[in-house]
Phi, psi and omega in degrees: 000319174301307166330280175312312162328305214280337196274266182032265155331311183267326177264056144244332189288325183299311206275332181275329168305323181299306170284351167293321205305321188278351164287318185284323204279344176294322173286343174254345168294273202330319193292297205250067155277155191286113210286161171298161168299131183275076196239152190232165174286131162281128177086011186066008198198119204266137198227029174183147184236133176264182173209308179233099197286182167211136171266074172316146176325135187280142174279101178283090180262352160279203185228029171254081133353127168049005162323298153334299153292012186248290208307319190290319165242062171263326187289336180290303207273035176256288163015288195289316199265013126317312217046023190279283181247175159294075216281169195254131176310170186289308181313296155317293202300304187310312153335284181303345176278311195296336201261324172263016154070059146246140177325144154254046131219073169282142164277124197255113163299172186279332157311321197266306196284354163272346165283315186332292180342274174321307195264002174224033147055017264222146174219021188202142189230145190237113140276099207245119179269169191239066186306305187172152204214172176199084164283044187283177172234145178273192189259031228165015202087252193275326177054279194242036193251139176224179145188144190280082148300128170231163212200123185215163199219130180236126175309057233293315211306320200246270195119014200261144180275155213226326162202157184200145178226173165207138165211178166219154180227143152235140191326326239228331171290350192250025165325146173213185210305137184047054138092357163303129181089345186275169201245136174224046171216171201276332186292323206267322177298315159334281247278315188279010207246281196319320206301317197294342172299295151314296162332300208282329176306321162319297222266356183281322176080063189275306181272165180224058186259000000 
């Protein structure tokens, strides 16, 4: 009978050690969960609603090569497949550059995003910096791979900025219990970076399509 108490007695002990460990790991996920996005109003008060956008060429400021063509178009088809706006084909904006001979790392001043406007009909301009980026892979995937965004919503009719957001991510925040969840490729850390841009923008009621 003692015996048996004692077996007991250790496998309860175990099922309560089991469940501190899962208690931390829950606590520890929530704790290095992905912080919110910083996005501000321009003027504290969004004073125009868009529909139909042109994605401009991405500002590359980092020290990843074409990274910038990736990125541009993983946010376009998250973008397209959202329906939050009417996005302009890749292809037009590529028209439109070749035909007024501009670069794409043209400075787009409110004269240039007002021809933008005018000639792909447009009522919104999406500008996106490359703040900075370390595509290195860890021990672990992405480990030590981030990259750094700004995201700005532009008024193409005016050329005022209308909304901007920033963040930066690495693969290992979106970790969920044992190493479950890190994203360890650069296209699947994009694609979840937009998704969250796209959210938050939902949630400002930006769009007006």
């Amino acid at each position: 009978m003692w015996l048996f108490n004692g077996i007991e007695y250790k496998y309860r002990g175990w099922q309560l050690l089991l469940l501190l460990l899962v208690l931390f790991s829950l606590v520890t996920v929530s704790c290095s969960s992905p912080q919110r996005t910083i996005t501000r109003v321009a003027g504290g008060k969004l004073r125009a609603q868009v529909c139909r956008v042109v994605l401009l060429p991405f500002v590359n400021e980092s020290q990843s090569q074409e990274l910038d063509i990736q990125a541009y178009r993983i946010f376009m088809a998250e973008i397209v497949k959202s329906g939050i706006f009417k996005v302009v084909p890749e292809g037009d904006l590529k028209h439109f550059l070749c035909r007024n001979r501009i670069t794409t790392d043209a400075i787009w001043d409110k004269e240039l995003v007002a021809s933008l406007s005018r000639q792909l009909e447009v009522d919104g301009a999406l500008v996106v910096y490359i703040r900075d980026s370390n595509l290195s892979r860890g021990s672990y995937g992405s480990k030590d791979t981030f990259v750094s965004l700004q995201v700005e919503l532009h008024d193409a009719r005016t050329g005022r900025l209308l909304l901007s957001s920033f963040l930066r991510r690495s693969g290992v925040e979106y970790t969920k219990m044992l190493h479950f969840g890190v994203i360890d490729t650069v296209s699947g850390l994009l694609q979840k970076m937009a998704q969250e841009i796209i959210e938050v923008w939902s949630e400002e009621d930006v769009s007006g399509c």
